[in-house]
Residue frames as a rotation matrix with the C-alpha (Angstrom) as fourth column:
UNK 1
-0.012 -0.995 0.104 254.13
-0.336 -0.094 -0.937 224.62
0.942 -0.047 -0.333 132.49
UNK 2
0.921 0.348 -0.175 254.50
0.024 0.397 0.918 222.34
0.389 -0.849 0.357 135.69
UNK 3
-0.117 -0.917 -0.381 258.04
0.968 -0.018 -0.252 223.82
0.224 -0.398 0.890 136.82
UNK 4
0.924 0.271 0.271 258.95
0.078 -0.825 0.560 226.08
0.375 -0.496 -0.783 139.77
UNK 5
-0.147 -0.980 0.135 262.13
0.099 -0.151 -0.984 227.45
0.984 -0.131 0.119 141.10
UNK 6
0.706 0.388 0.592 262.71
-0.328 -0.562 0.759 227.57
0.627 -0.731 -0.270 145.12
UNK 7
0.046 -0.998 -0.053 264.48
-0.628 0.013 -0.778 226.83
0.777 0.069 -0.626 147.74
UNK 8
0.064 0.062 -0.996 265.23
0.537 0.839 0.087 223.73
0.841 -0.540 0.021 150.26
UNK 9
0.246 -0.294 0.924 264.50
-0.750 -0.661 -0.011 224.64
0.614 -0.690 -0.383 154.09
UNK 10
-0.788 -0.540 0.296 265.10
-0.609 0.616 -0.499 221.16
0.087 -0.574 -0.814 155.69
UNK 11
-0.473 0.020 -0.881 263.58
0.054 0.999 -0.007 217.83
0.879 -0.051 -0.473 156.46
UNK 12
-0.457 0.201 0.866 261.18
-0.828 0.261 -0.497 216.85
-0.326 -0.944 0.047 159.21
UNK 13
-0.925 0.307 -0.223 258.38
0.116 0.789 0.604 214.13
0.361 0.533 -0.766 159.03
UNK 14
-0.558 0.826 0.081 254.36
-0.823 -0.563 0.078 213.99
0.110 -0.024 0.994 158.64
UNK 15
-0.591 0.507 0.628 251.95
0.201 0.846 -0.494 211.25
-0.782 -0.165 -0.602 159.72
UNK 16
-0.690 0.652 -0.316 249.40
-0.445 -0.037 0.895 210.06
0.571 0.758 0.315 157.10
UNK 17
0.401 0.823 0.401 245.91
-0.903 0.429 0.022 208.90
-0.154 -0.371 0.916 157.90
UNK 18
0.294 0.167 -0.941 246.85
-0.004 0.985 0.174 205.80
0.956 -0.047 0.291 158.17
UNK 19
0.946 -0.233 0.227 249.57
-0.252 -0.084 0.964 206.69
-0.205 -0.969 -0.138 161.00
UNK 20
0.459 -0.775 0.435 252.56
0.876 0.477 -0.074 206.13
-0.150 0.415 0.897 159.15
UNK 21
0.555 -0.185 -0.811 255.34
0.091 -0.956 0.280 208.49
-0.827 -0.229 -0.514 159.35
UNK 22
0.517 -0.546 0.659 256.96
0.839 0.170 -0.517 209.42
0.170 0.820 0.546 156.34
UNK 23
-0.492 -0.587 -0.642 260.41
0.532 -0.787 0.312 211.74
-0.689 -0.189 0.700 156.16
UNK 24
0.585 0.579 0.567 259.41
0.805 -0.331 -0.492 214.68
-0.097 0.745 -0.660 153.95
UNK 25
-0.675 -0.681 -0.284 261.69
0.642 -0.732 0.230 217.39
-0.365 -0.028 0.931 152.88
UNK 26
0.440 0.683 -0.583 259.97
0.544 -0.719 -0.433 220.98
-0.715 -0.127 -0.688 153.21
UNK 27
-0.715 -0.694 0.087 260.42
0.628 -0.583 0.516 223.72
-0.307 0.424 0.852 149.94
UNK 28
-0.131 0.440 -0.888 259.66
0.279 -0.843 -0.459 226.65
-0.951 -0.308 -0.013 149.23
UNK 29
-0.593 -0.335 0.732 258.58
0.704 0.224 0.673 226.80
-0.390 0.915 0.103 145.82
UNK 30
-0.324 0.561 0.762 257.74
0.620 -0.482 0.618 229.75
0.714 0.673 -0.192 144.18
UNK 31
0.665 0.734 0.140 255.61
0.365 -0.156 -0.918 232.28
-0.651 0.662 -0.371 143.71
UNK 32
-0.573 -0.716 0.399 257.75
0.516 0.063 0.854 232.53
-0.636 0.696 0.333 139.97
UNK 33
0.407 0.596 -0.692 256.97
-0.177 -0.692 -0.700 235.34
-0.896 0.408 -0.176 137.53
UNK 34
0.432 -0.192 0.881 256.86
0.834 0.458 -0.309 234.29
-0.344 0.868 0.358 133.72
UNK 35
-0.091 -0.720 -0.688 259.63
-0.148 -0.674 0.724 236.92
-0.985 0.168 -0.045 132.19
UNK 36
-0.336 -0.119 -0.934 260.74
-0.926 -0.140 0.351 236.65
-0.172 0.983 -0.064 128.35
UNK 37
0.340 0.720 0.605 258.61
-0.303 0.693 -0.654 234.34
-0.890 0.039 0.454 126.46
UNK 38
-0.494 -0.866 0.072 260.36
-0.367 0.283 0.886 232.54
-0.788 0.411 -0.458 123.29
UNK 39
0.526 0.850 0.031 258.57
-0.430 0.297 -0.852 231.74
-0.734 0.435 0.522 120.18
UNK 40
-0.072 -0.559 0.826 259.95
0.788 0.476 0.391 229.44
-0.611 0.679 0.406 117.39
UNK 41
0.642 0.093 0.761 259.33
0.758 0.076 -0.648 232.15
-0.118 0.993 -0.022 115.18
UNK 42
0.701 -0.600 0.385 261.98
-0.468 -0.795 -0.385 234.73
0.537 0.090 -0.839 116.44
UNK 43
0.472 -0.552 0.688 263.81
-0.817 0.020 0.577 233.01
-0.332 -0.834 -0.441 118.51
UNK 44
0.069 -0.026 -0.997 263.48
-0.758 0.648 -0.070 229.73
0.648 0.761 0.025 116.56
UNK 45
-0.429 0.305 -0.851 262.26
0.615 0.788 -0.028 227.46
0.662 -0.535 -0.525 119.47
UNK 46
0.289 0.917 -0.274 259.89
0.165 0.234 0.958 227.56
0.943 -0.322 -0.084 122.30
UNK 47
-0.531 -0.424 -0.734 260.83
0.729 0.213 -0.651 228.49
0.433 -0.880 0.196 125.85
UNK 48
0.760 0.548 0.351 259.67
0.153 -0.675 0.722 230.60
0.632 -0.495 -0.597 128.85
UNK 49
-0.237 -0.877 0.418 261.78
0.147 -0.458 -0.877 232.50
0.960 -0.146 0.238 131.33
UNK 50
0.604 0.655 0.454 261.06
-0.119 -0.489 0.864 232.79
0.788 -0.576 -0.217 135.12
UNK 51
-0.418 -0.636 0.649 262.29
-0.436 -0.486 -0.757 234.60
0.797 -0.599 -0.074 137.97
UNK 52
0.597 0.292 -0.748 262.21
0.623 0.420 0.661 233.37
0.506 -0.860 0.069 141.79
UNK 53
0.298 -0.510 -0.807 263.32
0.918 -0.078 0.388 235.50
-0.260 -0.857 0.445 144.87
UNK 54
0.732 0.199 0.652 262.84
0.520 -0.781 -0.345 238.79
0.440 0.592 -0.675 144.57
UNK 55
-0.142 -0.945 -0.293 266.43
0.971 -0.191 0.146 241.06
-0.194 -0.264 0.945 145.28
UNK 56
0.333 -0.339 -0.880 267.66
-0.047 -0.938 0.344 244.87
-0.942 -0.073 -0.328 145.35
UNK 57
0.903 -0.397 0.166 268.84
0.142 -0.089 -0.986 246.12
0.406 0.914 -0.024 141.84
UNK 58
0.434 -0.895 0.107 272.22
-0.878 -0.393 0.273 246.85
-0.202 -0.212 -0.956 143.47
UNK 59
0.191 -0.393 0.900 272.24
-0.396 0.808 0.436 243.25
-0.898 -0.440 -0.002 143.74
UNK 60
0.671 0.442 0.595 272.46
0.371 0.495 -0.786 242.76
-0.642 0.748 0.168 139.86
UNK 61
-0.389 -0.733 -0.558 274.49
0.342 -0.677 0.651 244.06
-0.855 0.063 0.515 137.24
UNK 62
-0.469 0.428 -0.773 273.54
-0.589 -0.803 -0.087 246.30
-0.658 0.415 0.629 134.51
UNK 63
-0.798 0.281 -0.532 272.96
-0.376 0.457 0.806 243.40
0.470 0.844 -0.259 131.55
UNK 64
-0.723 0.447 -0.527 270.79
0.582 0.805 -0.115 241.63
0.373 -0.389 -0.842 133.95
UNK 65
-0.428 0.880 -0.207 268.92
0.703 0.180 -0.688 243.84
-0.568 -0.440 -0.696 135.18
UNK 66
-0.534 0.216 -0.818 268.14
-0.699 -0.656 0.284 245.55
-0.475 0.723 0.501 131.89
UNK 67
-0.686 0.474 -0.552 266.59
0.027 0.775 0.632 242.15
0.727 0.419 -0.544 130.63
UNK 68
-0.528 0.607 -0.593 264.54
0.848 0.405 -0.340 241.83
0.034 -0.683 -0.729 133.50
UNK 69
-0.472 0.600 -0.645 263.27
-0.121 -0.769 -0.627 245.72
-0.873 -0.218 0.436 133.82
UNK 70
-0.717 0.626 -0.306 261.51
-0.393 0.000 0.920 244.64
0.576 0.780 0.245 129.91
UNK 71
-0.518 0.606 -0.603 259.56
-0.022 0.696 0.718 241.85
0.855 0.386 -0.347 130.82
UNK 72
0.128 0.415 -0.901 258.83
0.851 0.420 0.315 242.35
0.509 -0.807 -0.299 134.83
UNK 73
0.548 0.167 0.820 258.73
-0.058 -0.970 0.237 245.20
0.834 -0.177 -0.522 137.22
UNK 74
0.788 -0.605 0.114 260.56
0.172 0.394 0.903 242.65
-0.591 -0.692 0.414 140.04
UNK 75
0.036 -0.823 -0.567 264.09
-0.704 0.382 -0.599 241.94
0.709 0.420 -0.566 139.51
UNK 76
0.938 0.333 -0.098 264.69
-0.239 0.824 0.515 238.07
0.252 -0.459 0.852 140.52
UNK 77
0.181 -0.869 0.461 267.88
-0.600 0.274 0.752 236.53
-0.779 -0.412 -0.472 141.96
UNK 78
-0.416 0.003 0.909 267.04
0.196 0.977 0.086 233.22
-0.888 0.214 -0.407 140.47
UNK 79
-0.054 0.210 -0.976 266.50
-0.861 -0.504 -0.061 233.22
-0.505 0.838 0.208 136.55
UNK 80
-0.500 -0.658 0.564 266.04
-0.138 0.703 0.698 230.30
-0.855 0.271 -0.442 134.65
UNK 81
-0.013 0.576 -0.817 264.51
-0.994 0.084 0.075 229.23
0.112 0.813 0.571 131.21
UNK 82
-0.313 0.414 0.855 262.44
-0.064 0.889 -0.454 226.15
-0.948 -0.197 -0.251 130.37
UNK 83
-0.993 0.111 0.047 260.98
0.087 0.391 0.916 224.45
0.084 0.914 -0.398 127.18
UNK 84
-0.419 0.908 -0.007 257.53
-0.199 -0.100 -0.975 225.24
-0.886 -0.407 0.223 127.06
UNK 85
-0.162 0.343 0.925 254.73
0.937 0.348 0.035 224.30
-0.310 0.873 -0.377 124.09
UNK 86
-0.790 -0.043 0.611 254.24
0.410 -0.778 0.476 227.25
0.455 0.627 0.633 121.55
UNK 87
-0.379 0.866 0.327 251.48
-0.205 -0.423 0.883 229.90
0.902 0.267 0.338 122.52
UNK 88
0.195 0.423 -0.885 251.09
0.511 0.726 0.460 228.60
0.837 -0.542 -0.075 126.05
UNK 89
-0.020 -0.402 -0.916 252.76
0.933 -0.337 0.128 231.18
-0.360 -0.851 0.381 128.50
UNK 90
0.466 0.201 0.861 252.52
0.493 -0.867 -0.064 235.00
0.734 0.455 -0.504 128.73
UNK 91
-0.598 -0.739 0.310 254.90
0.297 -0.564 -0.771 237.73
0.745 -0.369 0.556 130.34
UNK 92
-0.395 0.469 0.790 253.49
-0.820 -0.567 -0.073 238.90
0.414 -0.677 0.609 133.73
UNK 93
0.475 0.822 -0.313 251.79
-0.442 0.531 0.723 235.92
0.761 -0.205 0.616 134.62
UNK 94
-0.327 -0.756 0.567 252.71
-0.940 0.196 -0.281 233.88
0.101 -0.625 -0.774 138.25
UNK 95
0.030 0.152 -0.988 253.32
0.033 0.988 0.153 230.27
0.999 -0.037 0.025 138.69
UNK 96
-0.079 0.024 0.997 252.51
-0.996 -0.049 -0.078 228.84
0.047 -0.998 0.028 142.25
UNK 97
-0.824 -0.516 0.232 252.58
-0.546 0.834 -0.084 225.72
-0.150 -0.196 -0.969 143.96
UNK 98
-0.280 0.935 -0.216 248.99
-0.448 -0.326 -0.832 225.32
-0.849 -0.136 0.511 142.89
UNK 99
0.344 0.193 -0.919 249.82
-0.937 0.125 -0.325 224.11
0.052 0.973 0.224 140.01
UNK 100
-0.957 -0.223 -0.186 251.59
-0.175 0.953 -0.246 220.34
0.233 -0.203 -0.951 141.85
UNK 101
0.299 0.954 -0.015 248.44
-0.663 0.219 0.716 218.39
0.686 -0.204 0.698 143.28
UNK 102
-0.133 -0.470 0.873 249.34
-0.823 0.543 0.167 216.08
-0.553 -0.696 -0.459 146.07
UNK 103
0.514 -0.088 0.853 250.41
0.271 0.960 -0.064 212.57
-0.814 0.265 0.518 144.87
UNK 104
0.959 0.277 -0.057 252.42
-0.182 0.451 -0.873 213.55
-0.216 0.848 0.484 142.21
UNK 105
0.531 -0.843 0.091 255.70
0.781 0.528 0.333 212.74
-0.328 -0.106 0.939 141.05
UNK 106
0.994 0.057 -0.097 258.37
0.077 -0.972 0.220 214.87
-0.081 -0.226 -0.971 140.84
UNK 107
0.377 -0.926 -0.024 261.69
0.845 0.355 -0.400 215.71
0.379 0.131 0.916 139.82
UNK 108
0.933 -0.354 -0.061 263.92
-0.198 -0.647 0.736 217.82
-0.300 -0.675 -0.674 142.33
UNK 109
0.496 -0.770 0.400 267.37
0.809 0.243 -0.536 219.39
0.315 0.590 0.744 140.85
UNK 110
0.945 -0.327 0.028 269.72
-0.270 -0.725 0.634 221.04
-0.187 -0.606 -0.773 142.98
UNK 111
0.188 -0.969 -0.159 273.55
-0.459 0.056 -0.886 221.59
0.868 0.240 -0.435 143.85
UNK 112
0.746 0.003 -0.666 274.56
0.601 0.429 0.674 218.48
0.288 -0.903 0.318 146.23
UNK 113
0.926 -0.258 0.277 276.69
-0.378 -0.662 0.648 219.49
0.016 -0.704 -0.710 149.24
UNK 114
0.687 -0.704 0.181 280.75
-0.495 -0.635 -0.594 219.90
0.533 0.318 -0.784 149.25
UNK 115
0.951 -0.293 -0.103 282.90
0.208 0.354 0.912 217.50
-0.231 -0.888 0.397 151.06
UNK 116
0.658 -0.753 0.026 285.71
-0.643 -0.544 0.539 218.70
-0.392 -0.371 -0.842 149.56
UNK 117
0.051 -0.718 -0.694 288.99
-0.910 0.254 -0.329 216.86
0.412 0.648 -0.640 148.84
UNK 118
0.610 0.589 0.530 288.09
-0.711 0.702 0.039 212.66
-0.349 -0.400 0.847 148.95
UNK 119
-0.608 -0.650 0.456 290.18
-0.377 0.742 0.555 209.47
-0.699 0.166 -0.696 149.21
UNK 120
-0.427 0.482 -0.765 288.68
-0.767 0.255 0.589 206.56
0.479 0.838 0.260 146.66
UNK 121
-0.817 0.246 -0.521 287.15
0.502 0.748 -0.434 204.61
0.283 -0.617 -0.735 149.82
UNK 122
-0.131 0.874 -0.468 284.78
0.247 -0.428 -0.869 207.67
-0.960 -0.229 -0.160 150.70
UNK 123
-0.425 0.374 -0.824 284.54
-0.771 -0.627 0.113 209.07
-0.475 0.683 0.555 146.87
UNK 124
-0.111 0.261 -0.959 284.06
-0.787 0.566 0.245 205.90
0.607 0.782 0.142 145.13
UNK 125
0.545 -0.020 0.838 283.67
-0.815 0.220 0.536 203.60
-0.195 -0.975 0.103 147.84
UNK 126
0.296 -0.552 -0.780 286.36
-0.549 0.569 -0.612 201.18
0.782 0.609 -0.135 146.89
UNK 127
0.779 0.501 -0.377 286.74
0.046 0.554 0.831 198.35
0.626 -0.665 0.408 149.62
UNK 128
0.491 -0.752 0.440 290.61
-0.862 -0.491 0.122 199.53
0.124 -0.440 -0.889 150.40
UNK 129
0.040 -0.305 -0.951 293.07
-0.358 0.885 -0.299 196.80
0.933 0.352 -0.073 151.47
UNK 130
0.625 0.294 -0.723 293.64
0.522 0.531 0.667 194.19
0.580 -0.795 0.178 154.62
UNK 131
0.249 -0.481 0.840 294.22
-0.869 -0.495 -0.026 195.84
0.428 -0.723 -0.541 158.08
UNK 132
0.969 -0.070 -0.237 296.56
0.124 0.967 0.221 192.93
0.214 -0.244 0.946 158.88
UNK 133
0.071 -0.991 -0.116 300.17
-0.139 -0.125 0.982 192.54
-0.988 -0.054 -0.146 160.33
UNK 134
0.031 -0.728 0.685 302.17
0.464 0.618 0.635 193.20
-0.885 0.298 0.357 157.45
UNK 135
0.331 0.488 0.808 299.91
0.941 -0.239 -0.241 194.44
0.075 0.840 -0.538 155.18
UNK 136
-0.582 -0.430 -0.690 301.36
0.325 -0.901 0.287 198.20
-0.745 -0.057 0.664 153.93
UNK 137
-0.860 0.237 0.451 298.03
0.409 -0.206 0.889 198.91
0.304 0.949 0.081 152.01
UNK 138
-0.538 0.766 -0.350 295.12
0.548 0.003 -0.837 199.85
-0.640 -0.642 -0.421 153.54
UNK 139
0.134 0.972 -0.193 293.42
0.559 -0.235 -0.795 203.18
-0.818 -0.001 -0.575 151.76
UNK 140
-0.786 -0.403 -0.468 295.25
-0.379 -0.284 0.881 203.59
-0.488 0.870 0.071 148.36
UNK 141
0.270 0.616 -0.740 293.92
-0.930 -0.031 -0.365 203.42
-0.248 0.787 0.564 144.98
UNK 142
0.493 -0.327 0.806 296.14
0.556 0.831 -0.003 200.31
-0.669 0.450 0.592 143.92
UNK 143
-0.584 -0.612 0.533 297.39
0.651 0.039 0.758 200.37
-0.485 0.790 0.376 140.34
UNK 144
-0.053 0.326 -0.944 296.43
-0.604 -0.763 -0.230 203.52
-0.795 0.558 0.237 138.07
UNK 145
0.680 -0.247 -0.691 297.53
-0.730 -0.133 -0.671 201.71
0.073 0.960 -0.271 134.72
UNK 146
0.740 -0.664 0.108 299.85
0.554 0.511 -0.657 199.38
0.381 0.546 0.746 132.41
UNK 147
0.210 -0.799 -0.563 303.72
0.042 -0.568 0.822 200.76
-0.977 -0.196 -0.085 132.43
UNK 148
-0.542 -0.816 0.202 304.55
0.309 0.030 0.951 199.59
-0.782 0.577 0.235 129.22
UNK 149
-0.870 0.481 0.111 301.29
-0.020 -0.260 0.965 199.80
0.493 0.838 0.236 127.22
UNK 150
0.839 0.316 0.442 299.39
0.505 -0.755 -0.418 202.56
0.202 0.574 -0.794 127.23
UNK 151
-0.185 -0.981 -0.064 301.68
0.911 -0.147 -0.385 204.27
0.368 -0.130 0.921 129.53
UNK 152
-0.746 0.212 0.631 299.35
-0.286 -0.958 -0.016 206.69
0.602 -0.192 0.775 130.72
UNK 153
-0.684 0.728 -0.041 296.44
0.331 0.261 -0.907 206.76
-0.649 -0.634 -0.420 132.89
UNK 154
-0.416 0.766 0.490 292.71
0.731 -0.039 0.682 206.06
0.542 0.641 -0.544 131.02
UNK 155
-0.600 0.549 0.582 290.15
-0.278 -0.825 0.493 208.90
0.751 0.134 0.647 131.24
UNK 156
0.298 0.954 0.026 287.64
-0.665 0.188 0.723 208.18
0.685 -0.232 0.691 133.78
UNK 157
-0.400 -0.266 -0.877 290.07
0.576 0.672 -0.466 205.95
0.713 -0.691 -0.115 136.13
UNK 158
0.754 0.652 -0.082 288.55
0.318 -0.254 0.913 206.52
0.575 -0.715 -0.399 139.58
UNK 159
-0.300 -0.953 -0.035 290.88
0.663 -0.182 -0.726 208.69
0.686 -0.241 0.687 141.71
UNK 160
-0.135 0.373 -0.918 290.84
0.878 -0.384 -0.285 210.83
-0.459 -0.845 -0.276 144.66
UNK 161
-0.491 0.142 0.859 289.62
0.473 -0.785 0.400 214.40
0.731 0.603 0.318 143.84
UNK 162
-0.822 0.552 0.139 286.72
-0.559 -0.829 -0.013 216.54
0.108 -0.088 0.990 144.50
UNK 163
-0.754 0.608 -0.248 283.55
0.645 0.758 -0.103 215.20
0.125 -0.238 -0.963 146.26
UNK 164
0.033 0.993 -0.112 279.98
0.950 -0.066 -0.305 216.50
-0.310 -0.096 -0.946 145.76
UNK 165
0.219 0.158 -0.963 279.07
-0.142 -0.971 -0.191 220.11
-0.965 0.178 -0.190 144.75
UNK 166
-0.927 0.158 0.340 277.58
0.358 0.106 0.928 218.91
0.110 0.982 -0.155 141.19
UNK 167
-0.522 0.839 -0.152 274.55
-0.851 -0.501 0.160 219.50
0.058 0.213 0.975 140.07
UNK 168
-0.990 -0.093 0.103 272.22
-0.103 0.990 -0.100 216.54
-0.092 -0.110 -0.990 140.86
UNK 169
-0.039 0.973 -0.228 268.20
-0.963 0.025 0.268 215.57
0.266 0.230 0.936 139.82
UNK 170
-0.986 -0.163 0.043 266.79
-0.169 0.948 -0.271 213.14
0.003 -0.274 -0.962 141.65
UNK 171
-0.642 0.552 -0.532 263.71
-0.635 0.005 0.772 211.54
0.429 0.834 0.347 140.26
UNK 172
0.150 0.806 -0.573 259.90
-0.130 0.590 0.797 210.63
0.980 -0.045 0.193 141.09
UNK 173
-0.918 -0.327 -0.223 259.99
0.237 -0.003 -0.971 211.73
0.317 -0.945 0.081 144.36
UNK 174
-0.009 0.999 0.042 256.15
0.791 -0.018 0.612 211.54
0.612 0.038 -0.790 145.31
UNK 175
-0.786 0.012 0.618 254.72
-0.197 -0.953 -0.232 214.79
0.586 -0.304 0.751 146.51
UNK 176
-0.461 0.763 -0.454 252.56
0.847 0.531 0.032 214.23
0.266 -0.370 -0.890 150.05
UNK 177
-0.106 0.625 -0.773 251.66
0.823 -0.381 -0.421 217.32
-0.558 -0.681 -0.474 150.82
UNK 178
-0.527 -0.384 0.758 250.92
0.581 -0.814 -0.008 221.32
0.621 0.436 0.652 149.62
UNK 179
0.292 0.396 -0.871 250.16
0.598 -0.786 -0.157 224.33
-0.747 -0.475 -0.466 151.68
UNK 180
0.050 -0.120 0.992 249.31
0.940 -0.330 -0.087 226.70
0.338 0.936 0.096 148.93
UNK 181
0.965 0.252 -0.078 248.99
0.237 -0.702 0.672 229.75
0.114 -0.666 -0.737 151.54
UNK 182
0.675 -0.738 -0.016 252.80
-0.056 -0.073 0.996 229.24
-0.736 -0.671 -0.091 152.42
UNK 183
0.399 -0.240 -0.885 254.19
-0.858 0.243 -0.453 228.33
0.324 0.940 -0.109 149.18
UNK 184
-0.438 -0.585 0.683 255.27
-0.612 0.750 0.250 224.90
-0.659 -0.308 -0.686 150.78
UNK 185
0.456 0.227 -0.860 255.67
-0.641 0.755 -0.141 221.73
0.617 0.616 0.490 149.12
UNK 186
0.242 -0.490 0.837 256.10
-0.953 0.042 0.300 218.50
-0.182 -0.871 -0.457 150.98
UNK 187
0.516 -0.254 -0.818 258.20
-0.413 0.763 -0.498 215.90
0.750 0.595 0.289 149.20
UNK 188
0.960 -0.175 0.218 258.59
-0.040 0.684 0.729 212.45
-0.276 -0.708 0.650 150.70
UNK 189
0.597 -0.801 0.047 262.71
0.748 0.535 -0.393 211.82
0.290 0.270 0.918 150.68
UNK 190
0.055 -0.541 -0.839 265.64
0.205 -0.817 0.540 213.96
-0.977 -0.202 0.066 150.41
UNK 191
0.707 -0.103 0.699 267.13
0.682 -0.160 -0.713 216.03
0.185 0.982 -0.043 147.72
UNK 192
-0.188 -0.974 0.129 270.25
0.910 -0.222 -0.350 217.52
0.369 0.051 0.928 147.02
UNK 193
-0.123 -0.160 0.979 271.72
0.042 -0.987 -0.156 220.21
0.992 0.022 0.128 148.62
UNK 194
-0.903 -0.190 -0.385 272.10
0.403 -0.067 -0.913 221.98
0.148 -0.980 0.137 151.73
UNK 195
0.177 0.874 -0.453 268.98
0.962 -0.251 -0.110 223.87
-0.210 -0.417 -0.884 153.78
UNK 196
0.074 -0.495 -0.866 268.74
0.163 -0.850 0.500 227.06
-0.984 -0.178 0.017 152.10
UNK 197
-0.764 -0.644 0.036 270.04
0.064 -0.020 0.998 226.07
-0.642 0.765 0.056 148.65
UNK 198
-0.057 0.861 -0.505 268.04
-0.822 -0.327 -0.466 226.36
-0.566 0.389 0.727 145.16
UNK 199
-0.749 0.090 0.657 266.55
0.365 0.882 0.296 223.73
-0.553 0.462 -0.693 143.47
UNK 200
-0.623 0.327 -0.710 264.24
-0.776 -0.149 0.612 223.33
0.094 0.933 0.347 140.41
UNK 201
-0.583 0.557 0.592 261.31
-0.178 0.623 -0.762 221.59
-0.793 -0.549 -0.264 141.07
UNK 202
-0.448 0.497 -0.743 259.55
-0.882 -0.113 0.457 220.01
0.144 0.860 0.489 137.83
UNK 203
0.463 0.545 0.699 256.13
-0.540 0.799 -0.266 217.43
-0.703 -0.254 0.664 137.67
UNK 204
-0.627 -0.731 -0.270 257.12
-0.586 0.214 0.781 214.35
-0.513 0.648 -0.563 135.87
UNK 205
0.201 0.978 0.063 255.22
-0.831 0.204 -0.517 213.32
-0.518 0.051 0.854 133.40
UNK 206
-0.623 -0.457 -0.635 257.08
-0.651 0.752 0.097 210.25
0.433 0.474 -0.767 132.34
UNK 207
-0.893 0.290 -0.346 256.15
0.333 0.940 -0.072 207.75
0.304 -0.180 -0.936 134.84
């Protein structure tokens, strides 16, 4: 299993031996305890369960932390399940960052940051119209739609709305550093989310 849960603390930047600075975003990843294990033959598929960020029972509520007092003696904030092959994971066991190696690739999945309520020049970046004498357009959508046929506005037209605060995975993000002592992981780029926030940190083994 080459996924950990943790949590973004911010951006700085590290020199390689060569002398080359690369940005690197700093996370805390882990140590994650393996909870309820899934087997295709009760469950009827394959998964594993693990907890990050250990919390007060007050902080829970009763369903939750009745699942967790089975399988662990922590209770975790952070809960998630994964696909895992059959027969491969056992309850009690911890995952660390020990398990990334420097150089590899990586997918980082978090919640991006909130801007709130967005024209269709900053949400969609749409090129707006001419800031000329005369001109009475500037930072509208335009036209939505037909009048006569359809008569409605299509699904999926771009419009102002809600900006950022999805869920977002950004992919093959090479991994330059690990300080297994600290639980740190040091991945070249950014990645969603504020400093603070959780993310899901998993090796990819595509490319």
């Amino acid at each position: 299993m080459k996924t950990l849960l943790g949590r973004k603390l911010g951006m700085t930047q590290i020199y390689l031996p060569s002398g080359q600075a690369v940005p690197v975003t700093i996370v805390e990843a882990g140590p994650c305890e393996i909870l309820q294990v899934k087997t295709s033959e009760k469950e009827g598929y394959s998964a594993a369960q693990i907890g990050y960020f250990p919390i007060s029972p007050k902080h829970l509520n009763k369903p939750e932390r009745g699942h967790q007092q089975k399988y662990a003696k922590n209770l975790y904030r952070y809960v998630r399940e994964f696909k895992v092959e059959e027969n491969t994971q056992s309850p009690g066991s911890i995952l660390t960052v020990e398990i990334f190696q420097e150089g590899d690739s990586l997918d980082i999945t978090g919640q991006s940051k909130g801007k709130g309520f967005a024209g269709v020049m900053k949400r969609h970046h749409f090129r707006g119209g001419d800031a000329t004498h005369g001109s009475m357009f500037h930072r509208e959508p335009g036209s939505i739609g037909s009048s006569a046929y359809p008569s409605r506005v299509l699904k999926n037209k771009k419009l102002p709305g809600h900006m950022g605060d999805k869920r977002i995975t950004v992919k093959n993000l090479k991994l330059i550093a690990v300080k297994p002592e600290a639980n740190l992981l040091f991945i070249k780029g950014a990645i969603p989310g504020s400093n603070g926030s959780f993310v899901v940190v998993n090796k990819n083994t595509i490319s």
